[in-house]
N, C-alpha and C positions, 0 to 999 in steps of 0.2 A: 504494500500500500504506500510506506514512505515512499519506495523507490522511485513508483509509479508517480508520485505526488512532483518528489526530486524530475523526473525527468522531462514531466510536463511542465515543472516550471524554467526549467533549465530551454525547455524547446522555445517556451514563449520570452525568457530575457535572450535568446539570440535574435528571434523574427524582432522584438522592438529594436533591440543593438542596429540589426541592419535595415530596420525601417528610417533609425535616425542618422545612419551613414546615406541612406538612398535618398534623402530629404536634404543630408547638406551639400550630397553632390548635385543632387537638380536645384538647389539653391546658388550652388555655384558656376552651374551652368548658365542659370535664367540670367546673373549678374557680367556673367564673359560676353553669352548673348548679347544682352542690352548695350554691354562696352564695342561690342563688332557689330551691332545693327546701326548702333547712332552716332559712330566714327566712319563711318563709309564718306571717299572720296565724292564732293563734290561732281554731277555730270559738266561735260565741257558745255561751253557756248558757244555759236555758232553766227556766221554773219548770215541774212536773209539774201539781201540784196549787195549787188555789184556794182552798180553806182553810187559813187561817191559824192557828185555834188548835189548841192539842194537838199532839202528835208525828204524825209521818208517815213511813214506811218503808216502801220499795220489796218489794213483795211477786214480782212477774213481770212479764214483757214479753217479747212474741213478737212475730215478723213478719205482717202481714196479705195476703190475696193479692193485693189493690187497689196495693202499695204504703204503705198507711198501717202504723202500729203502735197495738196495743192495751195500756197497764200497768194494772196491780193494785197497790192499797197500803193497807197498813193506816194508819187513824186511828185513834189513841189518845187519851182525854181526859186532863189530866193533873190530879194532885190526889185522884185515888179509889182508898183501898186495894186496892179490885177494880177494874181499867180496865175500862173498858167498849170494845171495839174495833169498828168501824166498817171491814167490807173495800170500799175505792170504786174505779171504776175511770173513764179519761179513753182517749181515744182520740189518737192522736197522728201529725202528718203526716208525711214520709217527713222533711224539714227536723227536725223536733223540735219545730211548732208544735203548740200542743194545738187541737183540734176538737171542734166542739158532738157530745156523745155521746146516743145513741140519738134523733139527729134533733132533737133538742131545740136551738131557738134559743138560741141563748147560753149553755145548759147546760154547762160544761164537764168535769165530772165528774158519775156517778151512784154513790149507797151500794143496794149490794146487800142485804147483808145485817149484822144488829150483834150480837156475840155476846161473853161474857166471854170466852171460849178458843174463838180460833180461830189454825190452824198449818198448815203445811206445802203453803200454796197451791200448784196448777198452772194454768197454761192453755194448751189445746190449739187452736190456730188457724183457723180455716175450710179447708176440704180448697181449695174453691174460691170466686170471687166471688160474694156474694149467699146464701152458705150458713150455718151457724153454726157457730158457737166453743162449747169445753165446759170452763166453769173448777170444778174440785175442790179443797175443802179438807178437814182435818181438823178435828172440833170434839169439845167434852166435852158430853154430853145427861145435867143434871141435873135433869130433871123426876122421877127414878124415885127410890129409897132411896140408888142407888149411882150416881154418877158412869160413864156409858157411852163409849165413842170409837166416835164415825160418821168414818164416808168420805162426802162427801157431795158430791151434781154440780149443778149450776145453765148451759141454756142459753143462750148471748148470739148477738145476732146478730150479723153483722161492725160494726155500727157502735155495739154496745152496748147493744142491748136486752133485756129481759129476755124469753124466749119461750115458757118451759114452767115452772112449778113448781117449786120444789129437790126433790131426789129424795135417795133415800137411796142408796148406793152399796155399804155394807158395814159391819158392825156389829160390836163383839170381844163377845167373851163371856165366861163364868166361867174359860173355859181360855187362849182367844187375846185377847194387844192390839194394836190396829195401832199401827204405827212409821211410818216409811218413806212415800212414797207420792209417784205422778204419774201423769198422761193423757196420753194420744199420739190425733193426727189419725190414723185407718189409710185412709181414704176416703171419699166424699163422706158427710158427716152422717152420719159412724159412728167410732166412739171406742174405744178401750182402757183402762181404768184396771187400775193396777197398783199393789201395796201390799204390805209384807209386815207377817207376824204375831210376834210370840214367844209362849214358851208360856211362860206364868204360874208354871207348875210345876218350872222353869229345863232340862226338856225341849227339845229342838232344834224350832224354825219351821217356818217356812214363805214361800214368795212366791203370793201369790193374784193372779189379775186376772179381769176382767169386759169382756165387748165390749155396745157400748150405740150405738142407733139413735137420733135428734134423732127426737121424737114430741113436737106440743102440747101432748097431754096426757100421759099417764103412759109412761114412758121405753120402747122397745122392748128390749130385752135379745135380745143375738144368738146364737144355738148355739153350742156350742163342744165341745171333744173331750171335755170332761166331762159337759155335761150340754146335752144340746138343746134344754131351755127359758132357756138362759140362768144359771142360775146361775154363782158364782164355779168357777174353776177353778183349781186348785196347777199352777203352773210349775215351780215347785222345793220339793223337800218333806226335811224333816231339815236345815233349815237356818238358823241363828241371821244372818238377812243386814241389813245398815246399809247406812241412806244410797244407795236404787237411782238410778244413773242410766239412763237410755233414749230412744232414738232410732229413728223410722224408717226405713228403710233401703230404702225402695222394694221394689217387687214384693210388697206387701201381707205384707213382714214388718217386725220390730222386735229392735233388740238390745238388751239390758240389760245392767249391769254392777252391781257390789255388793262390800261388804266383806262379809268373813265371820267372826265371831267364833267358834272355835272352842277346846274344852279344851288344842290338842295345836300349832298354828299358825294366828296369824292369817293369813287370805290374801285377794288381790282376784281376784273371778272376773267370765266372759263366757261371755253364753250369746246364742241367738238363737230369736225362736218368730216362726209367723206370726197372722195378723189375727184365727185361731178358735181360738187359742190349742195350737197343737202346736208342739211342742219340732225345730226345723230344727237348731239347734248344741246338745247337750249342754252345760252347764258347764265350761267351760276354765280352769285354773287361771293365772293371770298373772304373782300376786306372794306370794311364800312365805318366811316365816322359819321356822326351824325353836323347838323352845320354849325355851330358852336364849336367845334375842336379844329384845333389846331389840321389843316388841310396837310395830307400828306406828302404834296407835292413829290409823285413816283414821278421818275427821269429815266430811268431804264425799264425794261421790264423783258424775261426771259423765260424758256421755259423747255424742259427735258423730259424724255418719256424712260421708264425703263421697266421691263417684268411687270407692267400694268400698274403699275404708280407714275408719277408725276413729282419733280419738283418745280417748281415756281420761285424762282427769284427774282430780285427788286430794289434799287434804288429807292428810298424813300425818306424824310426827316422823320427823327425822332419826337418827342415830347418836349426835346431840347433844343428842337432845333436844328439838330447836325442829319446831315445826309449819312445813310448807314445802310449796308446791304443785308437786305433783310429775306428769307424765306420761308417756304410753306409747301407738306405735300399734304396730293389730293390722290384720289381714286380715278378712273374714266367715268365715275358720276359727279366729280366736283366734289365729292365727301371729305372732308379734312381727314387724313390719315396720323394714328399717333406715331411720334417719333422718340427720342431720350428728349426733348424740349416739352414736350405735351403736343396739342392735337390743332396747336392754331400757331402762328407766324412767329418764326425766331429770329433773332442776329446769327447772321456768318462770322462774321467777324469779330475780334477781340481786345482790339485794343481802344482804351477807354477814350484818349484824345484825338483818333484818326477821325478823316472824313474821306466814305468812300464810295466808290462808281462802281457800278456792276461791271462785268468786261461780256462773262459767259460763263453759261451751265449747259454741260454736256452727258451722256448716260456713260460710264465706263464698262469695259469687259468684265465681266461678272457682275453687273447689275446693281452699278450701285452709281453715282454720282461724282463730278467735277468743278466747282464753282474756284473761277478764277477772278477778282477785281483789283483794283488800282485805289492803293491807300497813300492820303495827302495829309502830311503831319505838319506844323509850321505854320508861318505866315509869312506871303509873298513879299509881305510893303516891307519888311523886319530882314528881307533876305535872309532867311533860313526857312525858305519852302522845303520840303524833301517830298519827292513820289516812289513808294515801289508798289510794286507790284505782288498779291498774296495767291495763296490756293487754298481749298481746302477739300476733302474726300470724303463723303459719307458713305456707307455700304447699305445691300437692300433692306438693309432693318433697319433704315434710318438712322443711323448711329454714326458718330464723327472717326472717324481711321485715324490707328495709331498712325505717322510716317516717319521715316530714320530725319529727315531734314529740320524736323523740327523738334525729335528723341519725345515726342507727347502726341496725343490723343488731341488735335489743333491744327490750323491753319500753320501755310509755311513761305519763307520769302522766294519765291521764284528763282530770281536770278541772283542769288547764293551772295548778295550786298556789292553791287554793283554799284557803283559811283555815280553820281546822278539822276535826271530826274526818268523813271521807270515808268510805263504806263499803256498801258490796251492788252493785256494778258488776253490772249486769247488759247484753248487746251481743245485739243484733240485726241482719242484716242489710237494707240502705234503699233504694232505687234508688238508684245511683251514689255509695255508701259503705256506712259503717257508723251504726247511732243506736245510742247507750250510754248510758243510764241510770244512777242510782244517789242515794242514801240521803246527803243533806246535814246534819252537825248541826255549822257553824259560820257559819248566819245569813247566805247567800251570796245569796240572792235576795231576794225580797217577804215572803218567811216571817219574820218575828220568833222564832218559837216554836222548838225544841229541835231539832226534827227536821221536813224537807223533802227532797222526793223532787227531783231538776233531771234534766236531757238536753242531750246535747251529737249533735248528726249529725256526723258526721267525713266531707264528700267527700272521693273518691277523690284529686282533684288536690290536697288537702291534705294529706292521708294517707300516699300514696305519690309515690316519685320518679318522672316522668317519663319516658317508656319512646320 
């Protein structure tokens, strides 16, 4: 009996012995871990652009389906009361090298198109390999007595050719001017654009969009529920809306999101149409003040699909005043989904005295979230502005991702304290990370000049901890 007693206890002080040997070796692992996840080398930077003189600022960057990426940027000359702007674009490998664009040896950028005013570029990516791409901007057409605003389309091919003619997309008139505007891929070599109106007359808008076929020659334009030859169609109509964001969402539809300036309360809505433009989700109301509070004044506004969630991001002032990027996920019925924040609109961002500008939110590989923006700390009259540029990662449970750059569960500085002033982050998803982009103006690469566009690829194993 003693022995039995002796041996059974004798069995269980070795199992604890090496339960607290196997606790202080993974204790000593978790801490080696932690010292090698969140000392990893910085990723390199990269220059965007090859021209040197004049300004340059990041206009877009999308994902390509090869793996590569495509950006858009404007060149400015500098020196002329009127700039003359130049939109160019470069092709860029999954790394962040840049590549000969439209097959051109050595080429590594092409200028599209050069106009006094041009604004509010998109581009929408090849549905699939070997298909085209359809970038839209907005521009002023002074050729007539009065200054006109075009919506206008131009197709690329995935490696940056030019393929069909610019086209015109949508035109304001004596009543409506367009605002607002972007293109969505819905399927293969076929397109969405979207834009809205206001009415001149300080009458309530409108949201218009247009579905369009990749044709050599002059653009196919698709039926829709308003008009079977194509024409524009009102998605939302009576409505004063800023700033659309939109997204895919699979199964041949798109969601959209918008401010709404209204007499009685500003508010953010979400609605959902499909590919021939019919309304699947009415309008949902998100975020409402009543007219006594402080007007939210949103300036951006953005929006990401992933695994049938939604996040919603946003430029807006606080209670105090400060511009702060703020976000919100929904369901595909406009439902507030809970996240680690609770179930209604949180801060991105962290730090207590910044003021900051949305750039973009994108869905990541594995389903979960990207928001990059442009944080402004200082005061300009005081010279001591400073801009950089932040990110941050949530996963599909809504939850903020540890990452090594930042060794915390938080936002991180993009371009690893670059010297100057930093700003238009824009992220994209790369094979086996993320490439992020963004708007250089403190002379960090081969640029001399004011303004340069860089890229940084952030792999996975630098990115994230260890799994």
């Amino acid at each position: 009996m003693n022995a039995r007693t002796n041996s059974t206890a004798g069995r269980a002080g070795l199992v604890a012995a090496l339960g607290a040997a196997l606790a202080t070796t993974i204790a000593a692992c978790t801490v080696v871990a932690d010292i090698d996840v969140c000392e990893r080398a910085a990723p390199a930077t990269r220059d965007l652009n090859a021209l040197t003189e004049g300004d340059q600022q990041l206009a877009a960057l999308a994902a390509l389906p090869n793996g590569n990426a495509f950006a858009l940027f404007f060149s400015t000359a500098i020196g002329d009361e009127r700039p003359l702007s130049e939109l160019r674009g470069v092709l860029v490998g999954g790394d962040g090298a840049t590549l000969p664009t439209c097959d051109a040896a050595g080429l590594r950028e092409v200028t599209y198109l050069t106009r006094r005013t041009i604004g509010t570029v998109s581009y929408a990516p090849p549905w699939a390999a070997s298909e085209r791409g359809l970038v839209t901007w907005l521009e002023d057409d002074a050729s007539g007595p009065m200054p006109v605003r075009l919506l206008r389309g131009l197709f690329l091919s995935e490696t940056g050719c030019v393929e069909a003619p610019p086209f015109e997309i949508a035109r304001a008139d004596d009543r409506y001017q367009l605002t607002s505007a972007t293109v969505l891929t819905s399927a293969s070599n076929q397109f969405v654009a979207v834009w809205s109106e206001l009415e001149l007359s300080g009458a309530p808008g409108r949201i218009r969009a247009r579905a369009v076929e990749f044709s050599f020659s002059d653009p196919e334009w698709l039926g829709n529920v308003d008009s079977p030859s194509g024409d524009a169609a009102t998605l939302v109509d009576f409505v004063n809306a800023y700033s659309l964001g939109a997204t895919i969402d699979g199964g041949g539809t798109f969601a959209l999101s918008w401010y709404e300036a209204s007499t009685f309360a500003p508010i953010i809505r979400f609605a959902r149409f499909d590919d021939r433009l019919r309304e699947r989700l009415a309008p949902v109301t998100l975020s409402e003040r009543r007219p006594d509070e402080r007007s939210p004044d949103v300036t951006v506004m953005r929006v990401a699909h992933a695994d049938g969630q939604y996040l919603l991001a946003y430029t807006r002032r606080d209670d105090a005043g400060v511009a702060r990027v703020f976000g919100q996920f929904v369901d595909a019925n406009g439902a507030p989904l809970r996240g680690e924040h609770g179930d209604g609109a949180f801060r991105i961002g962290a730090r207590a005295t910044a003021r900051e500008i949305l750039d973009s939110v994108i869905a990541t590989t594995g389903g979960g979230f990207a928001v990059t923006w442009t944080e402004e700390v200082g005061d300009a009259s005081a010279g001591d502005l400073a801009l950089d540029v932040r990110a941050l990662l949530v996963d599909g449970a809504r939850t903020t991702r540890f990452v090594n750059p930042a060794c915390a569960a938080g936002d991180f500085d993009v371009t690893g304290g670059s010297r100057g002033l930093q700003e238009r982050a824009i992220a994209v998803p790369a094979p086996g990370g993320l490439l992020i982009a963004w708007s250089d103006g403190g002379r960090n690469g081969t640029d001399p000049s004011g303004l340069g566009t860089r890229v940084r690829f952030y792999p996975d194993r630098a990115l994230l901890p260890l799994e």
